[in-house]
N, C-alpha and C positions, 0 to 999 in steps of 0.2 A: 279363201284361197283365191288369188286371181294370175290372171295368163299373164307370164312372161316369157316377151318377144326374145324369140332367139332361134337357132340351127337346130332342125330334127335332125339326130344321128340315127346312120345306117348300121354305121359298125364303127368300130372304136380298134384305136390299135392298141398292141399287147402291152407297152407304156401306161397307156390310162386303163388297162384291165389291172396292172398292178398297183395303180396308185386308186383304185375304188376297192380291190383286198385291202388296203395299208386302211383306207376309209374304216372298213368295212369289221376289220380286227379291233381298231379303236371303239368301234361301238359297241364290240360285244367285252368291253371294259366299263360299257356304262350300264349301272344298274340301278334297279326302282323293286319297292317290295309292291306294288300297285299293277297287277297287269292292266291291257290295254293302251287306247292312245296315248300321247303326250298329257294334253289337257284329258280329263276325264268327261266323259262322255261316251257318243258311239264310238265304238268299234268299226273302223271301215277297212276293207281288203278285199281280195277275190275269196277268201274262206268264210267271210259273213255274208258276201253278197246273195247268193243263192237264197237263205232263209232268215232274211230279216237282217236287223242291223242292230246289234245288242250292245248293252252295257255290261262292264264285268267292272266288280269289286274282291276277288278274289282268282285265284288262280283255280282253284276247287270248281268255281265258274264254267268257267274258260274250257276245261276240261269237260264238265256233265253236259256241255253246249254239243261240245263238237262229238261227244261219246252217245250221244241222242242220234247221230248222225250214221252209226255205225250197227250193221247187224248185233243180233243177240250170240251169236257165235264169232270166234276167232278173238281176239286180243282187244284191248281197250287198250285209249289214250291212257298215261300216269305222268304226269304232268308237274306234280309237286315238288318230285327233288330238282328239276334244276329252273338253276338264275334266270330269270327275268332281267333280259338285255335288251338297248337301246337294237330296233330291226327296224329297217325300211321299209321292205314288203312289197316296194312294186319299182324293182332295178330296171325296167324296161328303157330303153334306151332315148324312148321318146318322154318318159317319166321321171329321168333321174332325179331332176331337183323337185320333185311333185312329194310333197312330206302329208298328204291327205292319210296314206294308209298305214305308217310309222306308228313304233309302241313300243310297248317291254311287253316282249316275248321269249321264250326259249331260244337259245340259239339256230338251232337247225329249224325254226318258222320260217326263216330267210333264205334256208337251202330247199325247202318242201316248196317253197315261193317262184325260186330258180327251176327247179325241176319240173315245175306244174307249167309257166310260161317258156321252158327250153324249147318246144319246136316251132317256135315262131319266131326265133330271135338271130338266128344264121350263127349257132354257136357260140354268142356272146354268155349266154346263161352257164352252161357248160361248161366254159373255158375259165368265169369266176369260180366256180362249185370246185372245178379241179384244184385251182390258186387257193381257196379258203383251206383255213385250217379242217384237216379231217375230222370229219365228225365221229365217235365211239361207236362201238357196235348197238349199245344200247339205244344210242342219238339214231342211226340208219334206222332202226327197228321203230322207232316214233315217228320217222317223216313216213317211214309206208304206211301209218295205220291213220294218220292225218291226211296224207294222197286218199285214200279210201274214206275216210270223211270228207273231204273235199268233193271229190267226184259224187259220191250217194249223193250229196249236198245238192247237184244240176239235176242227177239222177230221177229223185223222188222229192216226194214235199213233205217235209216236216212241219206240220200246223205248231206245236210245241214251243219252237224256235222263232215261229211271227213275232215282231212285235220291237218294241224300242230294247225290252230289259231282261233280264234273263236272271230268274236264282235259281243255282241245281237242283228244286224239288220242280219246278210246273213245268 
Protein backbone atom coordinates (compact mmCIF):
# COMPACT_ATOMS: atom_id res chain seq x y z
CA UNK A 1 0.00 0.00 0.00
CA UNK A 2 1.62 3.46 -0.49
CA UNK A 3 0.35 7.13 0.33
CA UNK A 4 -1.59 8.93 -1.96
CA UNK A 5 -1.25 12.80 -2.08
CA UNK A 6 -4.52 14.31 -1.85
CA UNK A 7 -7.28 16.39 0.59
CA UNK A 8 -8.02 14.97 4.17
CA UNK A 9 -11.86 15.46 4.34
CA UNK A 10 -13.54 16.87 7.31
CA UNK A 11 -16.96 16.22 6.30
CA UNK A 12 -18.55 15.28 3.14
CA UNK A 13 -21.69 16.62 2.02
CA UNK A 14 -25.08 14.65 1.78
CA UNK A 15 -24.38 14.14 -2.21
CA UNK A 16 -21.13 12.20 -1.68
CA UNK A 17 -22.89 10.32 1.68
CA UNK A 18 -25.25 9.16 -1.22
CA UNK A 19 -23.03 8.28 -3.79
CA UNK A 20 -20.72 6.15 -1.05
CA UNK A 21 -24.48 4.03 0.02
CA UNK A 22 -24.89 3.72 -3.99
CA UNK A 23 -20.73 2.55 -3.52
CA UNK A 24 -21.56 0.77 -0.83
CA UNK A 25 -24.95 -1.30 -1.91
CA UNK A 26 -22.88 -2.52 -4.95
CA UNK A 27 -20.45 -4.13 -2.86
CA UNK A 28 -22.70 -5.97 -0.93
CA UNK A 29 -23.69 -7.61 -4.57
CA UNK A 30 -20.23 -8.80 -4.67
CA UNK A 31 -19.57 -12.18 -3.19
CA UNK A 32 -16.67 -14.69 -2.34
CA UNK A 33 -17.31 -18.19 -0.61
CA UNK A 34 -13.56 -17.41 1.07
CA UNK A 35 -13.89 -14.95 4.06
CA UNK A 36 -11.38 -12.48 4.78
CA UNK A 37 -9.07 -9.96 2.62
CA UNK A 38 -9.06 -9.66 -1.04
CA UNK A 39 -5.87 -11.56 -1.50
CA UNK A 40 -5.57 -14.32 1.12
CA UNK A 41 -3.64 -13.63 3.86
CA UNK A 42 -3.95 -11.51 7.20
CA UNK A 43 -6.74 -10.33 8.12
CA UNK A 44 -6.39 -6.52 9.04
CA UNK A 45 -9.17 -4.11 10.78
CA UNK A 46 -9.77 -2.64 14.02
CA UNK A 47 -11.64 -6.16 14.94
CA UNK A 48 -8.24 -8.03 14.56
CA UNK A 49 -6.09 -5.45 15.70
CA UNK A 50 -6.36 -5.92 19.44
CA UNK A 51 -5.44 -9.68 19.41
CA UNK A 52 -3.21 -10.54 16.69
CA UNK A 53 -3.67 -10.49 12.97
CA UNK A 54 -5.15 -13.80 11.70
CA UNK A 55 -5.70 -15.78 8.83
CA UNK A 56 -9.15 -17.31 8.06
CA UNK A 57 -9.92 -20.05 5.56
CA UNK A 58 -13.31 -20.56 6.65
CA UNK A 59 -16.18 -18.65 7.91
CA UNK A 60 -16.54 -21.30 10.85
CA UNK A 61 -12.89 -19.49 11.45
CA UNK A 62 -13.96 -16.14 11.57
CA UNK A 63 -16.62 -17.00 13.94
CA UNK A 64 -14.59 -19.26 16.83
CA UNK A 65 -11.98 -16.18 16.62
CA UNK A 66 -14.14 -13.53 17.44
CA UNK A 67 -16.59 -16.10 19.81
CA UNK A 68 -13.17 -16.62 21.98
CA UNK A 69 -13.47 -13.05 22.50
CA UNK A 70 -16.84 -13.25 24.16
CA UNK A 71 -17.80 -14.35 27.74
CA UNK A 72 -19.10 -17.88 28.48
CA UNK A 73 -22.68 -16.47 29.09
CA UNK A 74 -24.99 -14.44 26.80
CA UNK A 75 -25.29 -15.08 22.98
CA UNK A 76 -22.61 -16.14 20.56
CA UNK A 77 -21.53 -14.96 17.02
CA UNK A 78 -23.45 -17.52 14.17
CA UNK A 79 -22.06 -16.35 11.47
CA UNK A 80 -22.59 -19.12 8.76
CA UNK A 81 -25.96 -18.48 7.22
CA UNK A 82 -25.07 -15.20 5.75
CA UNK A 83 -23.19 -13.97 2.40
CA UNK A 84 -19.88 -13.10 2.57
CA UNK A 85 -19.71 -9.59 0.80
CA UNK A 86 -17.31 -7.39 -0.74
CA UNK A 87 -16.85 -4.62 2.96
CA UNK A 88 -14.51 -1.89 3.33
CA UNK A 89 -14.11 -1.67 6.91
CA UNK A 90 -12.45 1.44 7.62
CA UNK A 91 -15.03 4.36 5.82
CA UNK A 92 -13.17 6.89 7.92
CA UNK A 93 -13.09 9.79 6.09
CA UNK A 94 -9.34 10.37 6.14
CA UNK A 95 -9.26 6.43 4.88
CA UNK A 96 -11.68 6.10 2.18
CA UNK A 97 -9.53 5.00 -0.62
CA UNK A 98 -7.23 2.99 2.04
CA UNK A 99 -8.55 -0.92 0.80
CA UNK A 100 -5.74 -2.37 3.69
CA UNK A 101 -8.68 -3.52 5.77
CA UNK A 102 -11.44 -4.69 2.89
CA UNK A 103 -12.77 -8.42 2.51
CA UNK A 104 -15.84 -10.61 2.32
CA UNK A 105 -17.50 -10.35 5.20
CA UNK A 106 -21.21 -10.24 6.41
CA UNK A 107 -22.85 -7.53 5.52
CA UNK A 108 -23.57 -5.62 8.84
CA UNK A 109 -19.29 -6.05 9.52
CA UNK A 110 -19.45 -2.68 7.70
CA UNK A 111 -22.27 -1.28 9.91
CA UNK A 112 -20.61 -2.79 13.46
CA UNK A 113 -17.42 -0.88 11.72
CA UNK A 114 -19.53 2.53 11.33
CA UNK A 115 -20.96 2.26 14.72
CA UNK A 116 -17.62 1.28 16.63
CA UNK A 117 -15.79 4.55 14.77
CA UNK A 118 -19.20 6.83 14.88
CA UNK A 119 -18.14 9.23 17.79
CA UNK A 120 -15.30 10.40 16.17
CA UNK A 121 -16.42 11.21 12.80
CA UNK A 122 -19.11 14.45 13.33
CA UNK A 123 -21.87 12.29 12.20
CA UNK A 124 -20.62 11.15 8.97
CA UNK A 125 -20.81 7.26 10.17
CA UNK A 126 -24.36 7.66 11.34
CA UNK A 127 -25.65 9.54 8.59
CA UNK A 128 -24.27 6.33 6.16
CA UNK A 129 -25.73 3.60 8.82
CA UNK A 130 -29.02 5.58 8.43
CA UNK A 131 -28.81 5.74 4.21
CA UNK A 132 -27.69 1.87 4.18
CA UNK A 133 -30.03 -0.52 3.50
CA UNK A 134 -31.58 -1.60 7.04
CA UNK A 135 -30.25 -4.36 8.47
CA UNK A 136 -32.94 -7.48 9.90
CA UNK A 137 -33.51 -7.86 13.29
CA UNK A 138 -31.50 -10.81 13.33
CA UNK A 139 -28.41 -8.75 11.29
CA UNK A 140 -28.86 -5.77 14.54
CA UNK A 141 -28.68 -8.74 17.11
CA UNK A 142 -24.88 -9.95 15.38
CA UNK A 143 -23.51 -6.43 15.19
CA UNK A 144 -24.20 -6.16 19.18
CA UNK A 145 -22.57 -9.39 19.96
CA UNK A 146 -19.42 -8.48 17.62
CA UNK A 147 -19.42 -4.60 19.34
CA UNK A 148 -19.02 -6.94 22.51
CA UNK A 149 -16.17 -8.81 20.84
CA UNK A 150 -14.82 -6.00 19.73
CA UNK A 151 -14.48 -4.02 22.80
CA UNK A 152 -13.60 -7.54 25.22
CA UNK A 153 -11.06 -7.61 22.22
CA UNK A 154 -9.04 -3.85 23.97
CA UNK A 155 -10.54 -5.09 27.03
CA UNK A 156 -8.66 -8.12 28.00
CA UNK A 157 -6.00 -10.35 26.32
CA UNK A 158 -6.66 -13.30 24.53
CA UNK A 159 -3.20 -15.35 24.31
CA UNK A 160 -5.48 -18.01 22.08
CA UNK A 161 -5.85 -15.30 19.38
CA UNK A 162 -1.88 -14.29 19.21
CA UNK A 163 -0.35 -15.16 16.31
CA UNK A 164 -0.50 -14.95 12.26
CA UNK A 165 -3.22 -18.07 12.00
CA UNK A 166 -6.15 -19.21 13.64
CA UNK A 167 -8.18 -22.67 13.21
CA UNK A 168 -11.26 -23.01 15.50
CA UNK A 169 -9.75 -25.72 17.81
CA UNK A 170 -6.38 -23.69 19.40
Amino acid sequence: MEYINGEILNSVASQQIDQIVKILSHFSTIQCQRPGPLQPGVSRCLLWEENGKPTFETIEQVEAWLNLRLPDVGPKLALKEYPLVLCHLDLALRNIVDWASAGFYPRFFEICLLKITASKDNGYGTSLISRLEKLTDDEEAQVSILERSYYNGIRYSFPKCRGASFSGGS
